[in-house]
N, C-alpha and C positions, 0 to 999 in steps of 0.2 A: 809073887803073890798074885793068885787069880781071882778075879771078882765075879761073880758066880750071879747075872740077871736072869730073875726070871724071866719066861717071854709072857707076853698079853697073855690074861686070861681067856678073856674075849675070841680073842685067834686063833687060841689053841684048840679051841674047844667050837671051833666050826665045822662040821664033815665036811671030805671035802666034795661035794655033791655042791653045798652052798654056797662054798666058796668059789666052785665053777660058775656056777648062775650069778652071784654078784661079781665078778669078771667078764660075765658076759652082758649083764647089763649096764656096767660103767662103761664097754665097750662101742654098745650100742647110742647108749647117751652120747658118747664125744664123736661118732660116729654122723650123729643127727646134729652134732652144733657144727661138723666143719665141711661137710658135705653139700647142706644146702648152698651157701658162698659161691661155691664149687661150679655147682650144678647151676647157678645165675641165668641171666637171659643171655642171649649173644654176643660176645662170642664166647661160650663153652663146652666141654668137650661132651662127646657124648656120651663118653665112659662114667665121665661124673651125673650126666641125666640118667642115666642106667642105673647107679647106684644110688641117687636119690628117691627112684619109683618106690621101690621097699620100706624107705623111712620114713613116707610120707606121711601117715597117721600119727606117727611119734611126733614129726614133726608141725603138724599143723595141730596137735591133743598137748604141745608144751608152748607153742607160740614161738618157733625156733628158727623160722622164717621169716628173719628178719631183711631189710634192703638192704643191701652194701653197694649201692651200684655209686653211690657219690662219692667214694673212694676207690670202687673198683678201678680195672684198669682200661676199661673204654664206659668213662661214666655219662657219658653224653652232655649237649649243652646246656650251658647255666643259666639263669634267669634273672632279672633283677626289675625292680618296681623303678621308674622314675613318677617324680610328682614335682608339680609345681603349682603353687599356694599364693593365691590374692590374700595381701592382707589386711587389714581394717583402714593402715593410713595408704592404702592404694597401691604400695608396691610389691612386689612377688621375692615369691621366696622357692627356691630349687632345689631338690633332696635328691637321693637314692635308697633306695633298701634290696639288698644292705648298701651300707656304706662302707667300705675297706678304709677310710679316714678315720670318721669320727665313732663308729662303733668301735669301743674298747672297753675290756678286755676282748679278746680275740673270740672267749666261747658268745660272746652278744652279738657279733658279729656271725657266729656261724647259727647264733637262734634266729637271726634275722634273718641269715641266709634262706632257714627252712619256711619261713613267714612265702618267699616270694616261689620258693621251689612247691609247696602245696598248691598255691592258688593257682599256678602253669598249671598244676596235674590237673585240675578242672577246665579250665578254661581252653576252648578249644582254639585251632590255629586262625588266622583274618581267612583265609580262604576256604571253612569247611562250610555245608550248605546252610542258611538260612535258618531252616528248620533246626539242626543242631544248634543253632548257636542261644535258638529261643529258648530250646528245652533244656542247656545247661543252663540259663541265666541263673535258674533258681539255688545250683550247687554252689557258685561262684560269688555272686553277688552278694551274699551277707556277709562273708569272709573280705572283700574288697568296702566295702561300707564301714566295717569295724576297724579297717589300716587307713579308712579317711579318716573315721571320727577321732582316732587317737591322734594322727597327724593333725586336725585342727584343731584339738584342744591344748597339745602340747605347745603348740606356737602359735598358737590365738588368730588363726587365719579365717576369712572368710566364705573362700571356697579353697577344692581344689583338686585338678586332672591328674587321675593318674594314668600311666599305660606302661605295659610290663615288655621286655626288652627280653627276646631269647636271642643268646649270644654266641655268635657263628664258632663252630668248632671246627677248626681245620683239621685234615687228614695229614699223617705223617709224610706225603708225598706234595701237600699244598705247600706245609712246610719248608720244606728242603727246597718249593720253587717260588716260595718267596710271596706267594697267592695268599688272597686276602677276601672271603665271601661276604656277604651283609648280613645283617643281622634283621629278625623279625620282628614287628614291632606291631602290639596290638593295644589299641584304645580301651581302656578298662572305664572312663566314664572321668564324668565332674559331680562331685558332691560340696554341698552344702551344709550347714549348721544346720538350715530347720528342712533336708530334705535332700535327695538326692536326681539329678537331671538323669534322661535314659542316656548311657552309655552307646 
């Protein structure tokens, strides 16, 4: 016994003129979501920056230019916020964010993670000039003020210093000799409940 399906009407009935052109642009679509990745910052090939120069419109007109560098595979050094909090009966209290301990579930911990990884992106290194460092205060500072205010409300502190910690990535040949660099450490400031001191 043969069972006798119809096909799509839909598909049957596409010329196929159009059904080249939506082949080509489903093409183009998956083209433009795995190309950019690709074409990354360094180290990438430059086969793949060659191939991304053409989908650049598609890709910056669908937002498809996304970062993957924190997964990639040379995603550079990570950051993390340390603080430590006066509390109202006079003793301190010491944090991180994130925390690999007490943030759990694991995605709270990787929101935290992005909390300490943004305010790096603003904040320039302890050694860039002066000037720099006045004319970022204004990107940084309210984003740092709003990770005190919730840290002393959450645990009813009185003040409290934070400074954020970019943490040494060694090279796959430090590695293998057992080398161990330091880490950067930059004074993000001391706030207060009714105010914040200059950092």
């Amino acid at each position: 016994m043969t069972l006798d399906i119809p096909r799509s009407a839909g598909l049957s009935r596409w010329p196929p003129a159009i059904r080249m052109l939506v082949s080509l642009g489903l093409l183009g679509y998956f083209a433009a979501v795995i190309v950019p990745p690709l074409a990354g910052p360094p180290p990438a090939s430059e086969l793949a920056g060659a191939a991304f120069q053409p989908l650049r419109p598609l890709v910056g007109g669908l937002f498809l230019g996304h970062g993957y560098r924190f997964f990639a595979p040379d995603p550079g050094p990570g950051h993390s916020i340390q603080w430590t909090m006066q509390l109202a009966d006079g003793s301190t209290l010491n944090g991180s964010i994130p925390d690999r301990d007490a943030d759990w579930p694991r995605l709270l911990y990787h929101r935290r993670f992005m909390i300490s990884e943004k305010i790096a992106a603003v904040v320039p290194p302890p050694d860039a000039p002066e000037e720099v460092r006045q004319r970022s205060r204004g990107d940084w500072q309210p984003l740092v003020k709003d990770v005190a205010g919730q840290l002393l409300a959450r645990h009813g502190g009185s003040q409290v210093t934070l400074q954020m910690t970019e943490h040494y990535l060694p090279t796959p040949e430090e590695v293998i000799r057992a080398e161990q660099g330091g880490d950067v450490v930059t004074p993000l400031g001391t706030y207060a409940v009714a105010g914040a001191s200059s950092p």
